[in-house]
C-alpha positions in Angstrom: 15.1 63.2 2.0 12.8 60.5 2.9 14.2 58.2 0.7 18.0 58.5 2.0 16.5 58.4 5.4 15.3 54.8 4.7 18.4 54.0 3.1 20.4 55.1 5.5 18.4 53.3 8.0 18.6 49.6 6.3 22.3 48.6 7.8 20.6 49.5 11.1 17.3 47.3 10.9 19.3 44.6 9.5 21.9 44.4 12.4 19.0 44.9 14.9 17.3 42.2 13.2 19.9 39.6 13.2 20.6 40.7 16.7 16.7 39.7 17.3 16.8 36.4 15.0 19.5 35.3 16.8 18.1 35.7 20.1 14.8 34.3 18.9 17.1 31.3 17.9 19.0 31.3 21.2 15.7 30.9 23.0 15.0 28.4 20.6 18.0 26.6 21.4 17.8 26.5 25.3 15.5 23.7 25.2 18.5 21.5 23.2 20.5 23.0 25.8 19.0 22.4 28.8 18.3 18.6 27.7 22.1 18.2 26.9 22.7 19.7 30.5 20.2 17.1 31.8 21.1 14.2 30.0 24.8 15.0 30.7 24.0 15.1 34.9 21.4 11.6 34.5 24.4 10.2 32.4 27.0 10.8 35.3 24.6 9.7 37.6 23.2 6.4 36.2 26.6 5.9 34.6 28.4 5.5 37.8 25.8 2.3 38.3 26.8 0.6 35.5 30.8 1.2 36.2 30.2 0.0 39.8 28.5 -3.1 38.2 31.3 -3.3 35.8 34.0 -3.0 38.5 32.0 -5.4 40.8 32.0 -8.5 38.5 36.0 -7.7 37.2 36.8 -7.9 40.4 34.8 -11.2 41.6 36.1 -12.5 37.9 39.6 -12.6 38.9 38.6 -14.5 42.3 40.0 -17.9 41.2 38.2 -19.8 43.7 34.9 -19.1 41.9 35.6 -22.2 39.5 37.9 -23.9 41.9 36.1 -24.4 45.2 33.1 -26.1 45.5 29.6 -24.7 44.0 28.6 -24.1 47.7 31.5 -22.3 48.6 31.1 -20.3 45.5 27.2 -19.7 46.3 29.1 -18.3 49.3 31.2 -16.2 48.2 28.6 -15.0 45.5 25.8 -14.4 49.1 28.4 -12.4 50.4 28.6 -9.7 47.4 24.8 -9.2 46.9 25.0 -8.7 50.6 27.2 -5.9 50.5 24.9 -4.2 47.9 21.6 -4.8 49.0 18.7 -3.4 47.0 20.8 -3.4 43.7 21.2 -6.8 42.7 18.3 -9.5 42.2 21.0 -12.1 41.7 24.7 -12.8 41.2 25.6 -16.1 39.1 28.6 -17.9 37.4 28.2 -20.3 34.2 30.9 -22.4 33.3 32.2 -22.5 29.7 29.1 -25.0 29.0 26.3 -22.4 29.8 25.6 -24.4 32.8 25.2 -22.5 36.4 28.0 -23.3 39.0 26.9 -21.2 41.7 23.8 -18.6 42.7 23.5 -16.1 45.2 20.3 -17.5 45.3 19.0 -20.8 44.6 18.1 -21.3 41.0 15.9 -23.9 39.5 16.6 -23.2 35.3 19.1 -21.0 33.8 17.1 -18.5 31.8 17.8 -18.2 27.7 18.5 -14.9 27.8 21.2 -15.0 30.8 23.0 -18.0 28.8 22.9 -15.6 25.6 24.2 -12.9 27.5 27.1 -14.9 29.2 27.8 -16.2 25.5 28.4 -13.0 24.1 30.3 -11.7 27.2 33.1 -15.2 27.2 33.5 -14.7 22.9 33.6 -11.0 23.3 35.8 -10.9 26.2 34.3 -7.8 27.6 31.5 -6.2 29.8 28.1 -7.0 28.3 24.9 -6.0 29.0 21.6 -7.3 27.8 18.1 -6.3 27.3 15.4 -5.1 30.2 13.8 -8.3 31.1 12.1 -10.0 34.2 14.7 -12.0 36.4 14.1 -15.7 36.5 13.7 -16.3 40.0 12.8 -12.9 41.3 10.7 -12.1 38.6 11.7 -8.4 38.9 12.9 -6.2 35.9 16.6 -6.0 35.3 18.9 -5.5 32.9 21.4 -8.8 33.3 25.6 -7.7 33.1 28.5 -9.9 32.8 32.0 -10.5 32.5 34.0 -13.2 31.2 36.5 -15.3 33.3 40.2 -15.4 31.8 42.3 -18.3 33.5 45.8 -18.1 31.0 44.1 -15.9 28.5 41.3 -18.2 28.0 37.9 -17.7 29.0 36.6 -20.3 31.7 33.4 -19.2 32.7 31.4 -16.0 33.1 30.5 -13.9 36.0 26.4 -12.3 35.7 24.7 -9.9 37.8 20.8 -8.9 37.4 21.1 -4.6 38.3 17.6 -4.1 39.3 15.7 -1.7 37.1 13.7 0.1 40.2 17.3 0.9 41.6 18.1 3.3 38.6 14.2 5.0 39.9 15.2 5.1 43.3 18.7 7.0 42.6 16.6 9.8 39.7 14.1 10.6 41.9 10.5 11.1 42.1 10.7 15.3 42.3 12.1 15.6 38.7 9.1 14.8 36.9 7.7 17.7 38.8 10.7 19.9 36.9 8.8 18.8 33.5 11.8 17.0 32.3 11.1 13.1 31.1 14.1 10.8 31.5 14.0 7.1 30.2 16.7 4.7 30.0 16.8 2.6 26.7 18.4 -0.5 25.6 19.6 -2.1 22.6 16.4 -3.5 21.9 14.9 0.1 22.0 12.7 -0.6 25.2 12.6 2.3 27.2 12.1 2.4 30.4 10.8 5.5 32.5 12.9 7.1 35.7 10.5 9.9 35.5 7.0 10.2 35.6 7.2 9.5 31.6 4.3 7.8 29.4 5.4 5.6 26.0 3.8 8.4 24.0 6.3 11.1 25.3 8.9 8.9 23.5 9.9 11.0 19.7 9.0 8.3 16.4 10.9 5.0 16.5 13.4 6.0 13.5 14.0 9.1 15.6 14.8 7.2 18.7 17.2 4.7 16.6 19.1 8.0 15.2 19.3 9.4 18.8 20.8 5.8 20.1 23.1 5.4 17.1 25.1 9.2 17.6 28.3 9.0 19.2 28.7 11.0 22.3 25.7 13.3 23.4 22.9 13.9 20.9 20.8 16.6 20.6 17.8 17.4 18.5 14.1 19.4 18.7 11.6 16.8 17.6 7.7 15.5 18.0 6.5 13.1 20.2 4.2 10.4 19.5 1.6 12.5 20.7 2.4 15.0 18.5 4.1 17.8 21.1 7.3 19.6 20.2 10.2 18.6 22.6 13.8 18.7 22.9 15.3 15.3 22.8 19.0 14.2 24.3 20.4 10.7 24.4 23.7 9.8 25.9 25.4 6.4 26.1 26.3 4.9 29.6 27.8 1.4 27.8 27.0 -0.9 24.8 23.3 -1.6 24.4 22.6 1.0 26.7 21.8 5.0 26.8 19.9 7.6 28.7 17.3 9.6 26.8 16.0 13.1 28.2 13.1 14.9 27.1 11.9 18.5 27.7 8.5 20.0 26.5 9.6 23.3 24.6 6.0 24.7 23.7 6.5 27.3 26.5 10.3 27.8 25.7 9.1 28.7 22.0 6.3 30.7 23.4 8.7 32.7 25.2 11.5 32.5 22.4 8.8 34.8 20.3 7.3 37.2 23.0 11.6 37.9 23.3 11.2 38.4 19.5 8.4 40.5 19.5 9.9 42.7 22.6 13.3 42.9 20.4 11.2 44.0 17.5 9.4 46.6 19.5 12.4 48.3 20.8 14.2 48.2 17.4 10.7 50.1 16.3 11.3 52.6 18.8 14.6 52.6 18.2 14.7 54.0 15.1 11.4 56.1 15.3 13.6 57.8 17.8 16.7 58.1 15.1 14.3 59.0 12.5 12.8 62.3 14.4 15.8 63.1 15.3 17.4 62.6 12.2 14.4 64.3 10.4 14.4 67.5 12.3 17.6 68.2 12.4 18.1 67.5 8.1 15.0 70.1 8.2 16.7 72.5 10.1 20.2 71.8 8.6 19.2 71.7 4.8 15.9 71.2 3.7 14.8 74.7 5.4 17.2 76.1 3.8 17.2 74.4 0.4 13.6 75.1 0.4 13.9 78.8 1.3 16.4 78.7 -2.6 13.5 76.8 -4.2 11.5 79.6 -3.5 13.5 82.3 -4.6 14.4 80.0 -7.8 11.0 79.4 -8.5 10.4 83.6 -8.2 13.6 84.5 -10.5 12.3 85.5 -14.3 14.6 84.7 -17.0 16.9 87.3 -18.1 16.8 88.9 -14.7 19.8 88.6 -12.4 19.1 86.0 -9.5 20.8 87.8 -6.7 22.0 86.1 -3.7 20.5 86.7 -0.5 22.4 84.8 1.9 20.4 83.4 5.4 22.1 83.5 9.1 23.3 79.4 9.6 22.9 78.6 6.0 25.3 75.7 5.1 28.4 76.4 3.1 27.1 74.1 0.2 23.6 75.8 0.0 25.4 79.3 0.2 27.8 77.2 -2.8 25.0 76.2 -4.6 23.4 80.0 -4.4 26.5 81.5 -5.9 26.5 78.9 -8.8 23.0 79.4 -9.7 23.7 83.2 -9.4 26.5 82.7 -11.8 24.4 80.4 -14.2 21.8 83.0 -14.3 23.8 85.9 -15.2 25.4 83.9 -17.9 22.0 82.8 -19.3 20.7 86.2 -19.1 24.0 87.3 -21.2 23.2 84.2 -23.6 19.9 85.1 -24.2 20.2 88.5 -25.3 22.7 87.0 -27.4 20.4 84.8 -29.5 17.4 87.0 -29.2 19.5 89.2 -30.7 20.3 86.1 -33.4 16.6 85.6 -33.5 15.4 89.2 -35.0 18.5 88.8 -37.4 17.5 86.0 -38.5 13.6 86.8 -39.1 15.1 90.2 -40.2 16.7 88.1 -43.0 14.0 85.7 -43.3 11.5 88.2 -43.7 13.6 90.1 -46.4 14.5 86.6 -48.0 10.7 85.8 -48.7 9.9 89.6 -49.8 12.4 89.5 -52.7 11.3 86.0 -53.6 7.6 87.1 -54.0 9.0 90.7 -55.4 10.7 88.7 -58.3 7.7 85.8 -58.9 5.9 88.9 -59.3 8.4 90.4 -61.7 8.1 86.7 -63.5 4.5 86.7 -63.7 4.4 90.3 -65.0 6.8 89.3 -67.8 5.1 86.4 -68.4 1.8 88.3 -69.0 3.7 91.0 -71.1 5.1 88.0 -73.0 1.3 86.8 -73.6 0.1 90.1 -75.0 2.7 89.8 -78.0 1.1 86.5 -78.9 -1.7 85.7 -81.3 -2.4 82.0 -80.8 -5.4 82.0 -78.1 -4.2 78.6 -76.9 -0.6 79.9 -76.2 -2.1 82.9 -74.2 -3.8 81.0 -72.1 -0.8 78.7 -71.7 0.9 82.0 -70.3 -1.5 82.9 -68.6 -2.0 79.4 -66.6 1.9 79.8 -66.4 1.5 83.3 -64.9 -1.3 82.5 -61.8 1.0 79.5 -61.1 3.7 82.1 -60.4 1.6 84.6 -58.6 0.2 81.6 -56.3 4.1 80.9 -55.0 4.3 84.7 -54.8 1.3 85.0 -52.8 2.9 82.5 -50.4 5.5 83.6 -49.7 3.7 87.4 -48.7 2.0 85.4 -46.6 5.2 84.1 -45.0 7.0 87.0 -44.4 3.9 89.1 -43.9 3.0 86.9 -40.4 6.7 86.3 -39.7 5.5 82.6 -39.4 8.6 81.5 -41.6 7.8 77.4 -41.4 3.9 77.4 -41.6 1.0 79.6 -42.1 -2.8 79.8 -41.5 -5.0 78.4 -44.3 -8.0 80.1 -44.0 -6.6 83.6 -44.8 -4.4 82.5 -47.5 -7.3 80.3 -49.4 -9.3 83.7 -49.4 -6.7 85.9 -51.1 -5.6 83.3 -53.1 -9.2 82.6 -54.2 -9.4 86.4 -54.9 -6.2 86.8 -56.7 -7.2 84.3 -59.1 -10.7 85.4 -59.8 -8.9 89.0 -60.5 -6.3 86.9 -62.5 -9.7 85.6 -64.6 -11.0 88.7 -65.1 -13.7 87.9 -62.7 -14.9 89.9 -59.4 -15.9 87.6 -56.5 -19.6 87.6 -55.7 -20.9 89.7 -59.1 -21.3 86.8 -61.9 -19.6 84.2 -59.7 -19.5 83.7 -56.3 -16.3 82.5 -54.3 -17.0 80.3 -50.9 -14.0 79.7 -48.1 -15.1 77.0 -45.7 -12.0 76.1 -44.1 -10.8 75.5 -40.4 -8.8 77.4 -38.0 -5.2 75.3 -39.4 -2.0 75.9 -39.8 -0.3 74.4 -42.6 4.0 73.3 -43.3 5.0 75.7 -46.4 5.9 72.4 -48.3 2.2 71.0 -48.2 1.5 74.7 -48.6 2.8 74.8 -51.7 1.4 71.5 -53.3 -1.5 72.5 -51.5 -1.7 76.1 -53.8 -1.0 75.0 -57.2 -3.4 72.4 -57.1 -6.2 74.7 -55.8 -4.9 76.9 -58.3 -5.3 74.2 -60.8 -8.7 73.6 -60.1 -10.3 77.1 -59.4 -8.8 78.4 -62.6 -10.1 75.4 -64.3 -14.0 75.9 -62.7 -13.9 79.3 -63.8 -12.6 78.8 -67.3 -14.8 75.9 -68.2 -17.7 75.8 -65.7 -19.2 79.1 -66.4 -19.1 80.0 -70.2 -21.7 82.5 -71.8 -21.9 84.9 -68.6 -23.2 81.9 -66.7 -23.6 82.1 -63.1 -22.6 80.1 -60.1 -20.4 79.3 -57.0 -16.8 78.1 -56.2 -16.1 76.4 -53.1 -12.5 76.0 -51.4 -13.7 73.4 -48.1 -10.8 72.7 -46.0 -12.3 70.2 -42.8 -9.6 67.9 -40.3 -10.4 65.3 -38.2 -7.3 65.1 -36.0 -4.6 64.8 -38.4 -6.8 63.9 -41.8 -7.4 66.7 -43.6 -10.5 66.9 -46.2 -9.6 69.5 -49.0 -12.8 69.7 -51.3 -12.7 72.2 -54.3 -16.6 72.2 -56.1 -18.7 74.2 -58.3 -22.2 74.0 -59.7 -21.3 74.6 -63.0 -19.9 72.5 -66.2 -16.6 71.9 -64.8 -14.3 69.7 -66.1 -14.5 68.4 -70.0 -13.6 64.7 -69.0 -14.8 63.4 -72.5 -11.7 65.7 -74.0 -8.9 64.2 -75.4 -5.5 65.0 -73.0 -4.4 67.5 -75.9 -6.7 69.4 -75.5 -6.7 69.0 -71.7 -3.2 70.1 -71.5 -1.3 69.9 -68.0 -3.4 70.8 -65.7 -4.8 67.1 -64.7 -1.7 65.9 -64.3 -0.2 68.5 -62.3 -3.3 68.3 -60.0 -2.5 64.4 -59.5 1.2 65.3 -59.2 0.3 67.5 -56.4 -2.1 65.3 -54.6 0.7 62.7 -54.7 3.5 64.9 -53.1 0.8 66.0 -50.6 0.4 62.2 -49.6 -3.2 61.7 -51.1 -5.1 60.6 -54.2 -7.7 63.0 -56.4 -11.9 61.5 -56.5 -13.2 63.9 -59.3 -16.8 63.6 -59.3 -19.1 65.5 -61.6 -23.3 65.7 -60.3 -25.1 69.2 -60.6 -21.0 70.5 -61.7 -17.9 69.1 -60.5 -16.2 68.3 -57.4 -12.6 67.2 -56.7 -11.9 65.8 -53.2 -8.6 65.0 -51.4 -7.6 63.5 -48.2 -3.7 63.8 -46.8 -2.2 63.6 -43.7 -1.5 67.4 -41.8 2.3 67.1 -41.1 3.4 68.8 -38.0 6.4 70.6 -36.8 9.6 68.9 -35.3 8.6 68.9 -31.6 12.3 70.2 -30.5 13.3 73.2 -31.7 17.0 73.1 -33.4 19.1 75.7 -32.5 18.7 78.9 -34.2 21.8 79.1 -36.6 21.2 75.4 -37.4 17.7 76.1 -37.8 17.9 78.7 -40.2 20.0 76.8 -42.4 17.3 74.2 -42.6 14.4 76.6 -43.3 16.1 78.0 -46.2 17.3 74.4 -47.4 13.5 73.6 -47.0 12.7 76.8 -48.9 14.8 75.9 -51.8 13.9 72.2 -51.8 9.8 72.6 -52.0 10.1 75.5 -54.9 12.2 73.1 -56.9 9.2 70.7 -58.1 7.3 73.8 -58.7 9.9 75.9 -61.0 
């Protein structure tokens, strides 16, 4: 529930979020804003001086008397113009096409290298010019010099220059903007700034930063450091050729207040959906999880076999009442099923069962006839053949009374069947555990596969028939001892007497089978035979326990696969 509450909850946090990223940016971007607003009101304002200076000289420059008349009539002329502007100009001049200065509104002793530079580019360019901040000549104020050529039949004659007084573009910003925290600076092509504002050098962003802000078309706007090392938001505008207007606005408080909206957005999207989620919580509780716990209850109290019975709640949704109906339906149809296969189940153990009886009925009816057959023979050595034959038999029939007995048809306990098959053949020998010879079972609580069962009893069988045959001859006395130990999986099968034992200086005639068969069986068993002989003889094997299929197959396919198992392990022994 939890889960889907969080999933449905993403699409909400990441609207709300971008909603709150983009206001954090939209603070962020006020302070480019508000210094494109500003540098767009100081480039109206400062550009109108440089159009009136523009207009001003255009319209002396087509005054033909300026190069006609006399240079004191011109000086005139030229007095008259400053005098209508007073305050903005520190000089107005014309050069003729030589460099040389016709006329002054003041007198002037040199023309300065800078004004002749200026008036050169301004007659080959045949446009307005203006030139670098620099100190006037005769004033020695700073200005920034302007000038316009002087076309007489589409050829330039002369130039008309005017010094615009740097302190007039101070006078017209203001002093009470630099208490607003805005820095404004006009810049030339030279990249000298000068301040309008209350503005120091280090307020100004890097060099290459400054160039990039000069060089954009139009208005440019960008967030940058200063030389200092402050954030601010730079704009630059361009009032004419060579020159531009640069604003600058400190945004350390504009961030500062771009993330405490941030923070505040983030907060009520918290609240938000803490809101939605106990909401959304309670009512899922009341509207299913109530009652889809309520059916996990009555689920969890239903026994198998019985019938579930619906017991339908006042408000229950339709699909929890949907979902009571088809569990009530699965459960009566699983109750049905299993009586069906438990009814399978004692047929098959009923067969099973009767299966493993007449099996060890007839190895008993074989081992009877193969005793009577040895009593018709005279040759000792082919008795005893029989006779090996015949407790072979009776340990297969043994078995499988086991099996059927414990109605354990794929494995069955060791310890029990070592002790009656220990017993059966010491009766088989003619011998009487615990009189002449004494029988020990030291085995653990195991359980053993019928296949390994069967390896596992032919080779005892093997070797306690062979202990008791040649360990104690001439009413000799002593002990056999079956010791079956596991560690996890291993399993330690020791077989041992204190008697003669085993012949092992015997030629394999005389030895017969029974060696090999007790190395055949140790091999299908997964192990390899130590026979040892100290103080008698003792024969020790270690194998690996195999364990039942951890699934179950079903019971029709599983009983086919018993029996296959059954016929497959008694063929190697037959």
């Amino acid at each position: 529930m939890l889960l889907l509450l969080m999933v449905a909850s993403v699409p909400v946090i990441g609207i709300a979020g971008a909603n709150a990223v983009l206001s954090y940016e939209a603070e962020l971007a006020a302070g480019r804003r508000n210094a494109t607003i500003l540098v767009d009101i100081a480039a109206a304002r400062h550009g109108s001086t440089i159009a009136s200076l523009r207009q001003t000289l255009q319209g002396i420059a087509t005054d033909t008397r300026l190069l006609r008349d006399t240079a004191e009539s011109c000086s005139t002329l030229l007095s008259t113009f400053s005098a209508a502007n007073p305050g903005r100009y520190s000089n107005i001049w014309v050069m003729d096409r030589d460099g040389q200065t016709r006329c002054s509104s003041i007198a002037l002793l040199t023309t300065p290298q800078k004004d002749s530079a200026t008036a050169h580019r301004a007659m080959m360019g045949r446009d307005f010019i203006l030139g670098p901040f620099q100190q006037g000549a005769v004033t020695g104020r700073p200005v920034i010099i302007g000038a316009v050529p002087i076309l007489a039949e589409g050829e330039a004659q002369g130039v008309i220059a005017a010094g615009l007084l740097l302190e007039y573009f101070v006078r017209s910003e203001g002093r009470d903007q630099g208490r607003q925290g805005q820095r404004i600076w006009l810049v030339d092509a030279e990249g000298s700034a000068l301040p309008l504002t209350q503005a120091g050098a280090i307020e100004l962003p890097e060099p290459g930063m400054l160039r990039q802000l000069q060089d954009a078309s139009g208005i440019a706007a960008l967030e940058a450091r200063s030389q200092a090392g402050a954030d601010y938001a730079y704009a630059s505008a361009r009032l004419a050729p060579g020159l531009s207007v640069l604003v600058g606005l400190p945004i350390g408080e504009i961030r500062s207040t771009a993330m405490a909206v941030l923070l505040r957005r983030v907060a009520e999207l918290a609240a938000f959906l803490l809101a939605c989620l106990v909401v959304i919580v309670v009512g899922a509780d009341i509207a299913i999880a109530r009652p889809l716990r309520r059916l996990a209850a009555r689920v969890r109290g239903w026994q198998p076999g019985a019938p579930f019975g619906r017991a339908a709640q006042r408000g229950e949704p339709e699909e929890v009442q949907a979902l009571e109906q088809a569990f009530d339906d699965a459960a009566r149809a699983i109750a049905g099923r299993e009586e069906e296969l438990q009814a399978a189940l004692r047929q098959r153990d009923l067969l099973m069962a009767e299966i493993h009886h007449r099996v060890k009925n007839n190895l008993q009816i074989v081992a009877s006839l193969l005793n009577l057959q040895a009593g018709r023979l005279r040759d000792p050595r082919a008795r005893a053949e029989f006779a090996t034959a015949r407790d072979r038999v009776q340990a297969l029939a043994t078995l499988h009374r086991h099996l059927y007995t414990n109605r354990t048809f794929e494995v069955i306990a060791l310890r029990p069947f070592l002790e009656e098959l220990g017993h059966q053949l010491f009766a088989a020998m003619g011998e009487r555990p615990g009189q002449r010879i004494k029988l020990a079972v030291e085995a653990d609580e195991l359980e053993i596969l019928t296949d390994q069962a069967v390896s596992l009893a032919l080779l005892i069988t093997e070797t306690v028939t062979n202990a008791i045959k040649h360990g104690f001859p001439d009413a000799r006395s002593g002990t056999v001892t079956i010791a079956v130990h596991a560690e996890g999986d291993e399993v330690t099968l020791t077989v041992r007497d204190d008697g003669l034992g085993l012949r092992l200086e015997d030629n394999a005639q005389d030895r017969g089978i029974g060696l090999t068969l007790i190395r055949g069986f140790a091999q299908h068993l997964g192990g390899e035979v130590e026979i040892r002989q100290a103080g008698g003889t003792e024969l020790r094997l270690r194998f690996t326990l195999r364990r039942r299929e951890a699934e179950p197959e079903p019971p029709l396919r599983r009983e086919r696969a018993e029996g296959g198992n059954e016929q497959v392990a008694a063929q190697p022994e037959a």
